[in-house]
C-alpha positions in Angstrom: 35.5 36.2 41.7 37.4 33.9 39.5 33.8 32.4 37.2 30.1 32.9 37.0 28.4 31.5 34.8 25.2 29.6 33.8 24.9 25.5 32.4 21.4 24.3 31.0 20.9 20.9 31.3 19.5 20.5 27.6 21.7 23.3 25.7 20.3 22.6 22.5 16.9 23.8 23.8 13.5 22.7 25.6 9.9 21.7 24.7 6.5 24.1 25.6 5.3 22.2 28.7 9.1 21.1 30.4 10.9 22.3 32.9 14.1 24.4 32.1 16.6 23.6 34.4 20.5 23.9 34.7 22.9 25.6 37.8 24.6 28.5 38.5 28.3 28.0 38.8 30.7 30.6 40.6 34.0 29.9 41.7 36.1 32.5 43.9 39.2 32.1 45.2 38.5 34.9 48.5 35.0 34.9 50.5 32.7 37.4 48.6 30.4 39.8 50.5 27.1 39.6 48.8 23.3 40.2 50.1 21.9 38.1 48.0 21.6 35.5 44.7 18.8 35.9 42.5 18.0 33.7 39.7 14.8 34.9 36.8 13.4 34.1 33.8 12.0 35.8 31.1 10.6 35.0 27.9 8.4 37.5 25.5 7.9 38.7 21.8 8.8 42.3 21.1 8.5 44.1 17.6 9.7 47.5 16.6 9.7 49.3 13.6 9.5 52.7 12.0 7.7 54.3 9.0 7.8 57.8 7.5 4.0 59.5 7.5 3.7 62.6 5.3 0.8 65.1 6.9 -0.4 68.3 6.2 -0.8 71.2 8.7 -1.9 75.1 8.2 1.0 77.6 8.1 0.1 81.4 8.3 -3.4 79.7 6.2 -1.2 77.5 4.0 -1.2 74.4 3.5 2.6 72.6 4.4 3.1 69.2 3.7 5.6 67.6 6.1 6.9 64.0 7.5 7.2 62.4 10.6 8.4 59.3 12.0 6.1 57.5 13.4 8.0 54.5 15.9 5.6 51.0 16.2 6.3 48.5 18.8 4.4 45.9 21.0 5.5 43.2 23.3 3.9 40.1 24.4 5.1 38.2 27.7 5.0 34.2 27.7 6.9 33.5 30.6 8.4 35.3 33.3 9.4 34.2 37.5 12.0 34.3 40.0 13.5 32.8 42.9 16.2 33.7 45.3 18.7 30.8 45.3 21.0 32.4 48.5 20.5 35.4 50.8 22.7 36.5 54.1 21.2 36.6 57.4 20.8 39.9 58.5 23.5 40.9 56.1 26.3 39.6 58.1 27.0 36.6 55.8 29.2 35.6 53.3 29.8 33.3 50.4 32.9 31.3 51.4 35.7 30.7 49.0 35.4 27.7 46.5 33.0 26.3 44.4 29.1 27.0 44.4 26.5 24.9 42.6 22.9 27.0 42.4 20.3 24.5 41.0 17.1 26.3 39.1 14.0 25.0 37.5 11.4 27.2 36.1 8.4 25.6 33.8 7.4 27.0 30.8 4.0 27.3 29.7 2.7 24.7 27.5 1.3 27.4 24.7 4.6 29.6 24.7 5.7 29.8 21.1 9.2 29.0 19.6 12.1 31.1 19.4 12.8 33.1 16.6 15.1 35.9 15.0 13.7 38.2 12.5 14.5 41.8 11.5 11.4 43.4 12.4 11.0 41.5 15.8 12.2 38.7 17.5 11.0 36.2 20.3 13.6 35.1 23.2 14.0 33.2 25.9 16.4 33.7 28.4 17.6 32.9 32.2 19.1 35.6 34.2 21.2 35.8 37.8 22.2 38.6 39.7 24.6 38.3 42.8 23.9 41.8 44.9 27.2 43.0 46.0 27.2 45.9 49.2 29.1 48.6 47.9 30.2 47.2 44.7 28.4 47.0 41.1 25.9 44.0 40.9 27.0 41.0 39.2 24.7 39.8 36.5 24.9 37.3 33.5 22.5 36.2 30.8 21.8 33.5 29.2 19.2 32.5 26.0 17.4 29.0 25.7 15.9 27.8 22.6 12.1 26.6 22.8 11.7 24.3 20.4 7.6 23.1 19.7 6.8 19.4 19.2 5.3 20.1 16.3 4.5 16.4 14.9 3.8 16.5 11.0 2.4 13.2 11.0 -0.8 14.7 12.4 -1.4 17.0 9.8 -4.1 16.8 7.6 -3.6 16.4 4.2 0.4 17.0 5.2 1.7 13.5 3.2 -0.5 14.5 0.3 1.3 15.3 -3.1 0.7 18.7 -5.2 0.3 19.3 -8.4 0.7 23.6 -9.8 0.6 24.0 -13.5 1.2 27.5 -15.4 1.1 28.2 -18.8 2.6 31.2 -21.5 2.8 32.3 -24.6 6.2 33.6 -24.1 7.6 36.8 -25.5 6.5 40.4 -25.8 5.6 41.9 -28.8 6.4 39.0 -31.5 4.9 35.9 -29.4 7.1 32.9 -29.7 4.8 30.2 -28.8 3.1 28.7 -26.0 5.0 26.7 -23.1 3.4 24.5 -20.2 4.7 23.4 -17.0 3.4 21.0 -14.8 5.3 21.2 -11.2 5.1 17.9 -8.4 5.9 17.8 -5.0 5.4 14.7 -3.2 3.4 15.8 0.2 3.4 19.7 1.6 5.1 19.4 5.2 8.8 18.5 5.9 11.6 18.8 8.9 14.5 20.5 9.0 16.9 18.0 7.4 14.7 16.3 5.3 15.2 16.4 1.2 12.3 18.2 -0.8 11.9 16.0 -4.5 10.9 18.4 -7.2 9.8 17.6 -10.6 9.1 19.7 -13.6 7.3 18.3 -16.9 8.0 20.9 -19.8 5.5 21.2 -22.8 7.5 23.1 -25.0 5.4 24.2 -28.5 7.6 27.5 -28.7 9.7 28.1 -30.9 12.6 28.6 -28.4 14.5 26.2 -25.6 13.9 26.2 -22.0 17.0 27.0 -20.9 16.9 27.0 -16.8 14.5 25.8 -13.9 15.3 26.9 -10.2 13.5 27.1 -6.9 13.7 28.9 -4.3 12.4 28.1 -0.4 11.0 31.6 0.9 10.2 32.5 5.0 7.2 35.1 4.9 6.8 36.6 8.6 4.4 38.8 9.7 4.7 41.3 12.3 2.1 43.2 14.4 2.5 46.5 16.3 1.0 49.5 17.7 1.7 53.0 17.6 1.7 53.1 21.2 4.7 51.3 22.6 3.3 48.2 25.6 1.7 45.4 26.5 0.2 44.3 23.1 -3.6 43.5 23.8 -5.2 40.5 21.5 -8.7 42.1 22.0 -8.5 45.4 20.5 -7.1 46.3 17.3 -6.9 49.6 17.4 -3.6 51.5 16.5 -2.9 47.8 14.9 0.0 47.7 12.5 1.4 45.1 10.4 4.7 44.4 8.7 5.8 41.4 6.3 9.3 40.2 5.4 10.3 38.0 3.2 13.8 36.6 3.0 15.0 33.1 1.0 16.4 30.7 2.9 17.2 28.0 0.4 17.7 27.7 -3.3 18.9 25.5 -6.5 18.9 25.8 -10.0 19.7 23.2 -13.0 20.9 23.9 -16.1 18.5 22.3 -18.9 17.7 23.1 -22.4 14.6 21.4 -23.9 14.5 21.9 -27.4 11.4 24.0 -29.3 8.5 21.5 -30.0 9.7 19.0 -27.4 8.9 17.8 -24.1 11.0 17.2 -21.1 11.0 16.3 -17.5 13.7 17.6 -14.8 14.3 16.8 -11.5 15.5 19.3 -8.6 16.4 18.4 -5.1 16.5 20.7 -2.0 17.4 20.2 1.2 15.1 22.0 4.2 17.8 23.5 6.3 17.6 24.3 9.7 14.5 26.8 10.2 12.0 27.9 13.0 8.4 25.9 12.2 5.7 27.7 10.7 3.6 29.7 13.7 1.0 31.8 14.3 1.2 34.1 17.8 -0.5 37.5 18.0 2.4 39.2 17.2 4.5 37.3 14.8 4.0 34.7 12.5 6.2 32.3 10.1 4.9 30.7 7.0 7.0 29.2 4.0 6.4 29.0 0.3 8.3 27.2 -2.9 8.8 28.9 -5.5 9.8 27.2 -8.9 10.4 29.1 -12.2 11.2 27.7 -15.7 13.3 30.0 -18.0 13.2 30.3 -21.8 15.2 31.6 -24.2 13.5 35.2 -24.7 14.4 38.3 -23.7 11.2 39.5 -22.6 8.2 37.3 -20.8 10.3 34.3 -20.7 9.7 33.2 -17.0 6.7 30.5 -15.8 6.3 30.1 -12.1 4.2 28.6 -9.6 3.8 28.7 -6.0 3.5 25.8 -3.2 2.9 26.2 0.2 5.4 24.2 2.4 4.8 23.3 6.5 7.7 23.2 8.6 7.9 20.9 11.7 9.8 19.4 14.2 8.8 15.8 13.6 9.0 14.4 9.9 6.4 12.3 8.5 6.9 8.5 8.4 6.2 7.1 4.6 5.2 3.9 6.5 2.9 4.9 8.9 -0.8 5.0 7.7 -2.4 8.3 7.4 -5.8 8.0 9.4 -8.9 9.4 7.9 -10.6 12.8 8.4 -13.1 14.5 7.9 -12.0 18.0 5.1 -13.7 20.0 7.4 -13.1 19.0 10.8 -9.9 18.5 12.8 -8.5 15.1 13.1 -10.0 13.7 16.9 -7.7 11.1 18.3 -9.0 8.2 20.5 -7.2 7.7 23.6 -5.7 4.8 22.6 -3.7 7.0 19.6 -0.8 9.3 20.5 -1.3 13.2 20.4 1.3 15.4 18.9 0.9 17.8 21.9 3.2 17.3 24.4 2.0 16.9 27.4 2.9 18.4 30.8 6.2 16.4 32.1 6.5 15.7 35.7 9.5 17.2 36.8 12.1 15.7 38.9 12.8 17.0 42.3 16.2 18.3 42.3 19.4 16.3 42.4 21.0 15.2 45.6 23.3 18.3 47.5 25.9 18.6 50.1 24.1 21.5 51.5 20.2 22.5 50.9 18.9 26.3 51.1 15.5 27.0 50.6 14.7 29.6 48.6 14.0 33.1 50.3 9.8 33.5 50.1 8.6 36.8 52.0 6.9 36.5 55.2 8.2 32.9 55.8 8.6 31.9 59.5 12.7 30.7 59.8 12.5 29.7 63.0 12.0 26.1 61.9 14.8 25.9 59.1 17.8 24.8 60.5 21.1 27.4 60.5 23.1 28.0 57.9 26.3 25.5 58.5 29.7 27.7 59.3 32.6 26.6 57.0 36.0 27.1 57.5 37.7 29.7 55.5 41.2 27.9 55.2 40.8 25.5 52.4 38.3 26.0 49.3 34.7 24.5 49.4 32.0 23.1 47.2 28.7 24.0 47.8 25.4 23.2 46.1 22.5 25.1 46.5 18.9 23.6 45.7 16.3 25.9 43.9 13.0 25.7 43.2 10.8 28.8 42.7 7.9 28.9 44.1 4.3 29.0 41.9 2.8 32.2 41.0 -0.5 30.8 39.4 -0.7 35.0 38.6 2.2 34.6 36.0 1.5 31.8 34.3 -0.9 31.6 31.3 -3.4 28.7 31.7 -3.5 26.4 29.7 -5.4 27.1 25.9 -7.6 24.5 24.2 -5.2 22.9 21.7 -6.9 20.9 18.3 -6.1 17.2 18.2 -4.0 17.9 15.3 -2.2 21.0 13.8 -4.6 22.0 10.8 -3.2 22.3 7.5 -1.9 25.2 6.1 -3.0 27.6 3.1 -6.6 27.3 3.9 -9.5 28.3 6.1 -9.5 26.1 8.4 -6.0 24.9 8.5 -3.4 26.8 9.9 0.1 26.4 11.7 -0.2 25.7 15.3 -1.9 29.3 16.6 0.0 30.3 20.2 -2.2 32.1 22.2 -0.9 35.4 24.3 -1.0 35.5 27.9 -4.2 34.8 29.9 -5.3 37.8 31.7 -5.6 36.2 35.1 -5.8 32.6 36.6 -7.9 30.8 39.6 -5.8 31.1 42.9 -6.1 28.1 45.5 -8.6 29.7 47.9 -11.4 30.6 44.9 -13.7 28.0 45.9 -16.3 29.5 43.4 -14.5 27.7 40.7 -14.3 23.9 42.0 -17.4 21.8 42.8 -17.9 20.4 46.5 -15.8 17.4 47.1 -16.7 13.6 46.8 -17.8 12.3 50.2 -15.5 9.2 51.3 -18.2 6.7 49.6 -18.1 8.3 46.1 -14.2 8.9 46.5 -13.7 4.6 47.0 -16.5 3.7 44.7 -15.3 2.3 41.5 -17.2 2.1 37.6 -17.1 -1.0 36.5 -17.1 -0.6 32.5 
């Protein structure tokens, strides 16, 4: 076997809601005795972590004091299928030398969160083949997919608003030097990777000492939930629930200044969003972001003012131009029909692209009888073949779909929050539970039409 590989269409990732397709390549220069191809996908969040308990137990009627490890994990399954893209009949056959093309497309569920990479837990994607060899160890690859949200900040309440943070300080320990005031301004709260976040910093210096330094720093707070018993994390208990935070800087810069005692000054910093995850809540990790900007004076103890602003990160950056439509404070933004959602909504998906050769993809208890034979090719010369796949709908494995606001709320209060990603449902209508769905029209109230 000379190559076997996988190609996504779209490597730099896919949407909540699309279809996630690409091929399987393999290339061999000699006929290859396999059973069968099989092509899956699997996407989940998984967190682990450990943390030292100290107990007590009675020894001989004393009391001992030791400690154990205790091991938390959970896991959370978004997405998972799989489809057999080629299979021998009745084990005889063989993949002829040359070139093979396997087709795949697998949806992904409108509410599956976005990929991310954190030290306590992680959420992947991923699409996996394995070509079952007789005799021989099974050939396997994998391959990870970003899932990137279309997270649109120009539906966020309050997002294009600017903030204001003061802090004040009567800096110095024991001999007090004087009192200094700071007055931070950032021009709205959400931003996109890319973007350029203006900071700037009015200094009311009645100390007797300079101000010597102001910095800021972008942090990523994520939060991770776990049980002591390792599985299937469950959303409607919390018992055994765990939770661990970790905090980690992702962006920084600092300016030199020095405002002179009994002055006033204004500075100017400028930091550029780099490329992050947006902020999400799922039940078993979330990702929030805060700036942090300090002002240093020239004392050697209690010489630092800081504040504190909570920052969105999206996908789609706010347009100055574009009006900001009015809401309600406590109520979620409801869009008319006429008004685009930031949701994305289910694409259709294409039927797969033309092919020399079509196999349909190996469903159990599936009468052959009509499917034409598979076409005999000669072995002197290498081929190419194409195979189409297409796996069939388990309406068991996928999640319906949740109940989405019009808008992403705001975050840092109540009742405005990242985008919240809901787990797995526990079980979905198949098509012959007629208790769910109303009688049908009769032909009349089928062709009738409202006039409005």
């Amino acid at each position: 076997m000379d190559s076997f590989g996988i190609v996504f269409d779209s490597p730099n990732g896919y949407t909540p809601g699309q279809a996630v397709t690409g091929q399987v390549v393999l290339r061999s220069f000699e006929e290859i005795s396999a059973r069968y191809l099989k092509i899956c996908i699997h996407g989940a969040a998984h967190t682990k972590w450990s943390e030292s308990e100290h107990r007590h137990r009675d020894c001989n009627g004393t009391d001992e004091s030791y400690t154990e490890i205790v091991n938390y994990s959970a896991e959370a399954k978004y997405v998972s299928g799989e489809t057999v893209a080629w299979t021998a009949r009745n084990g005889m056959e063989k993949l002829p030398s040359g070139h093979h093309v396997f087709p795949f497309s697998f949806p992904l569920p409108i509410d599956c969160p976005p990929s991310y990479e954190g030290f306590h837990g992680h959420i992947r994607y991923s699409i996996r083949v394995e070509l079952d060899r007789p005799w021989k160890f099974n050939k396997k690859e994998r391959e990870y997919f970003n899932v990137i949200p279309n997270f649109d900040l120009n539906y966020l309440p309050y997002g294009n608003m600017p903030i204001v943070m003061k802090d004040s300080k009567d800096i110095g320990a024991i001999f007090k030097k004087g009192l200094v005031i700071i007055n931070v301004s950032i021009p709205k709260q959400a931003y996109a990777s890319g973007e350029y976040l203006p900071i700037t910093i009015d200094i009311d210096n009645t100390s007797k000492r300079p101000a010597t330094c102001v910095r800021a720093e972008l942090h990523q707070h994520s939060h991770y939930n776990a049980s002591r018993n390792a599985g299937l994390f469950c959303t409607h208990s919390s018992y055994h629930e765990h939770h661990k935070d970790e905090t980690k800087r992702v962006s920084e810069t600092r300016k030199n200044v020095k405002v002179a005692a009994k002055s006033q000054g204004r500075e100017e910093l400028r930091m550029k969003i780099p490329k992050l995850a947006p902020s999400f809540q799922s039940p078993l990790i979330g990702v929030e972001y805060c700036l942090s900007v300090k002002v240093d004076t020239e004392t050697s103890l209690n010489n630092t003012l800081h504040v504190e602003f909570p920052i969105i990160i999206g996908t789609v950056p706010i347009n100055s131009a574009q009006t900001i439509p009015e809401v309600v404070p406590t109520a979620p933004i409801l869009l008319t029909e006429s008004e685009p959602s930031s949701i994305s909504m289910i694409p259709v998906f294409p039927s797969a692209r033309p092919v020399s050769t079509v196999y349909p993809p190996a469903v159990p208890d599936t009468d052959y009888s009509s499917i034409p034979t598979i076409p005999v090719f000669p072995s002197a010369r290498p081929i190419s073949t194409a195979y189409s796949v297409v796996p069939e709908t388990n309406s068991s494995s996928i999640p319906t779909i949740p109940v989405f606001p019009s808008a992403p709320p705001q975050f840092g209060r109540t009742d405005s929050l990242p985008p919240a990603y809901s787990g797995p449902a526990s079980s979905a209508p198949t098509d012959n539970d007629e208790s769910s769905f109303g009688q049908p029209p009769s032909y009349e109230e089928s062709m009738s039409v409202t006039k409005i």
